[in-house]
C-alpha positions as a printed NumPy array, in Angstrom:
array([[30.418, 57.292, 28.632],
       [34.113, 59.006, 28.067],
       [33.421, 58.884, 24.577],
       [30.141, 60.753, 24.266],
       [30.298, 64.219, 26.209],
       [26.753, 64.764, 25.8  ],
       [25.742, 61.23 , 27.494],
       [28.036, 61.639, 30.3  ],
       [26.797, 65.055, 31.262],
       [23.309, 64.289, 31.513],
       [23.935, 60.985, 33.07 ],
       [26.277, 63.336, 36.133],
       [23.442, 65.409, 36.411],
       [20.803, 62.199, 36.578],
       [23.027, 61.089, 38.931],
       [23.532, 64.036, 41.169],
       [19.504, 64.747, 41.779],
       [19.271, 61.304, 43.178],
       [22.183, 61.44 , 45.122],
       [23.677, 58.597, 43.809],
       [26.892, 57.689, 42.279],
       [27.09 , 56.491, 38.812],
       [28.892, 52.668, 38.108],
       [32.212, 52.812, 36.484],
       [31.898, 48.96 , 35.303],
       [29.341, 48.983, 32.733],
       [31.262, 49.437, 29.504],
       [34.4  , 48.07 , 28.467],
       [36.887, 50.684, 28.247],
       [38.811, 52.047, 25.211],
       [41.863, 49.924, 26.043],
       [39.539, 46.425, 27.168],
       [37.772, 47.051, 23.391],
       [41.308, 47.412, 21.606],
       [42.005, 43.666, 23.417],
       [38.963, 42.205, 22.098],
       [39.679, 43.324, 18.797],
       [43.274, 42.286, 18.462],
       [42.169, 39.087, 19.906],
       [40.405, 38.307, 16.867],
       [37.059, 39.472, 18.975],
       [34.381, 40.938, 15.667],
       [33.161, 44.469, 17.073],
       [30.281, 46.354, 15.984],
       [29.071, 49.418, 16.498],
       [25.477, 50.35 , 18.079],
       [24.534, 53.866, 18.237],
       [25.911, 56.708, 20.829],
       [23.583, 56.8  , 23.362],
       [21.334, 53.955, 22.653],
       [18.019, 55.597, 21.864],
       [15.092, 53.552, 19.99 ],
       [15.545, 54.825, 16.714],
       [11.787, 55.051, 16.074],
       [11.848, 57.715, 18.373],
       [14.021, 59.557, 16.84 ],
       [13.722, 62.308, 14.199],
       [15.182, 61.245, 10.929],
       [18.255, 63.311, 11.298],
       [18.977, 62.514, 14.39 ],
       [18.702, 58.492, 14.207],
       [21.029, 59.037, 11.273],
       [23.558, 61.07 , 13.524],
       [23.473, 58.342, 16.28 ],
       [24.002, 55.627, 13.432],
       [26.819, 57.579, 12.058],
       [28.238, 58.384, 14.975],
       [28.505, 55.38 , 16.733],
       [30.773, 53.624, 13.985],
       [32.915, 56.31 , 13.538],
       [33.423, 56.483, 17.474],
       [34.578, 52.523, 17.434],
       [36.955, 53.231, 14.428],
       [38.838, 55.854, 16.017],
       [39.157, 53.401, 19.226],
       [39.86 , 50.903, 16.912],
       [41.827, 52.28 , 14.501],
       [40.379, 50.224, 11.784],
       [36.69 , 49.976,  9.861],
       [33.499, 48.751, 12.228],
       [30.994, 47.417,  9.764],
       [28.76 , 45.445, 11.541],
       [25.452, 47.301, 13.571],
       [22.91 , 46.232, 16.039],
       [19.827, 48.241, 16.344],
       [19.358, 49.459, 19.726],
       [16.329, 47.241, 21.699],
       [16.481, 45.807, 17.649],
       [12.802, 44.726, 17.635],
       [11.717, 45.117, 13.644],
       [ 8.737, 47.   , 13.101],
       [ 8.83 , 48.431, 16.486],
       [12.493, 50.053, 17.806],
       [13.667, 50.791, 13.906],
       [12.273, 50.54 , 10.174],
       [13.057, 50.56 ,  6.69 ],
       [14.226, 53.973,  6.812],
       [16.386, 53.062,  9.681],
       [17.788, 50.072,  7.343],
       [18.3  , 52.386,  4.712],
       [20.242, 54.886,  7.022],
       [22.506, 51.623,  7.982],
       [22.832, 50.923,  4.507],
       [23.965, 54.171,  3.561],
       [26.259, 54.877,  6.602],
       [28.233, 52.189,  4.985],
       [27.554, 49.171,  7.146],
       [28.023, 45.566,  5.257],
       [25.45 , 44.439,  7.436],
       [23.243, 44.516, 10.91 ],
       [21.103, 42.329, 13.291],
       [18.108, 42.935, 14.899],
       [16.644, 41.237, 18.343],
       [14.186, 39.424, 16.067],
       [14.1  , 35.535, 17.315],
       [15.433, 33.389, 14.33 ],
       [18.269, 32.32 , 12.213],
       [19.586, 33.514,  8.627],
       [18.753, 31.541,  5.611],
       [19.434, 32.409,  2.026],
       [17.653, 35.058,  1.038],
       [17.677, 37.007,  4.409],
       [18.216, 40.559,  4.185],
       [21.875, 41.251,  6.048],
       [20.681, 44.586,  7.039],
       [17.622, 42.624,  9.306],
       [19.623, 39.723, 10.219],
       [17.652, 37.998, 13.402],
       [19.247, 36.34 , 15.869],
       [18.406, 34.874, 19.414],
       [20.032, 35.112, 23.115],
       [22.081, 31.681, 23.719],
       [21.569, 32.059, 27.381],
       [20.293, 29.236, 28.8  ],
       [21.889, 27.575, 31.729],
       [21.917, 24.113, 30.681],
       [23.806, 22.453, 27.16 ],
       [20.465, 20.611, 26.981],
       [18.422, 23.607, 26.605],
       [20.966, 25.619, 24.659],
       [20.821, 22.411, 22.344],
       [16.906, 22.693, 22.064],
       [17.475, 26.373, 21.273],
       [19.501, 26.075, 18.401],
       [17.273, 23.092, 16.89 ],
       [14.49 , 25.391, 17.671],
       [16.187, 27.847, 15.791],
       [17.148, 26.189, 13.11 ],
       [13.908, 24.677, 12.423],
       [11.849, 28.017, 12.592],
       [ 9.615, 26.956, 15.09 ],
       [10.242, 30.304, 17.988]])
């Protein structure tokens, strides 16, 4: 949250009606970010504050798109261009004039929370993709041939 003023304010004032304190261990921190990236760890960027773009007037979506790259390249020091729609459901949390704004923010490419894998042919601003979070190598197994095969 240090790295969107905005964000942090209203989540200290969110915080302060209910009488609770905020966590401090959500995000990875400037420094923990620079370690996955010299590490050889691919960071994208996401948005500022996470908002479903679809939500969003057009100017604004565009500001968080913009904004959350060039946030991650001053951390970095170096270019972020990979994005992840925020929820990332196609159709419903962004759309084509979302992808455009991704295009044009200068992004080489972005996935979505779609279920799927990318073939030829896939457009790498919509590329879908699918939580490997299964707690046995059996089902993670079935996943990816599930996957693979298009049948999710």
């Amino acid at each position: 949250m240090d790295n969107n003023p905005r964000l942090a304010d209203n989540a200290w004032r969110i915080a302060a009606i209910a009488a609770r304190s905020l966590p401090d261990d959500l995000m990875l921190s400037s420094d923990e970010l620079r370690a996955l990236a010299s590490a050889g760890v691919g960071i994208g960027a996401h948005t500022v504050s996470h908002p479903i773009l679809s939500r969003l007037d057009p100017e604004a979506a565009r500001q968080e798109i913009v904004d959350g790259g060039k946030a991650l390249e001053h951390i970095l020091g170096n270019k972020v261009d990979l994005f992840a729609y925020p929820n990332g459901s196609p159709g419903k949390d962004f759309g084509p004039a979302h992808v455009r704004m991704v295009q044009d923010a200068g992004y080489a490419a972005a996935v979505t929370t779609g279920r799927g894998v990318a073939r030829a042919g896939t457009d790498v601003y919509q590329l879908p993709r699918f939580t490997p979070w299964d707690r046995s190598n059996m089902k993670f197994g079935a996943r990816l041939a599930q996957n693979a095969l298009g049948l999710l």
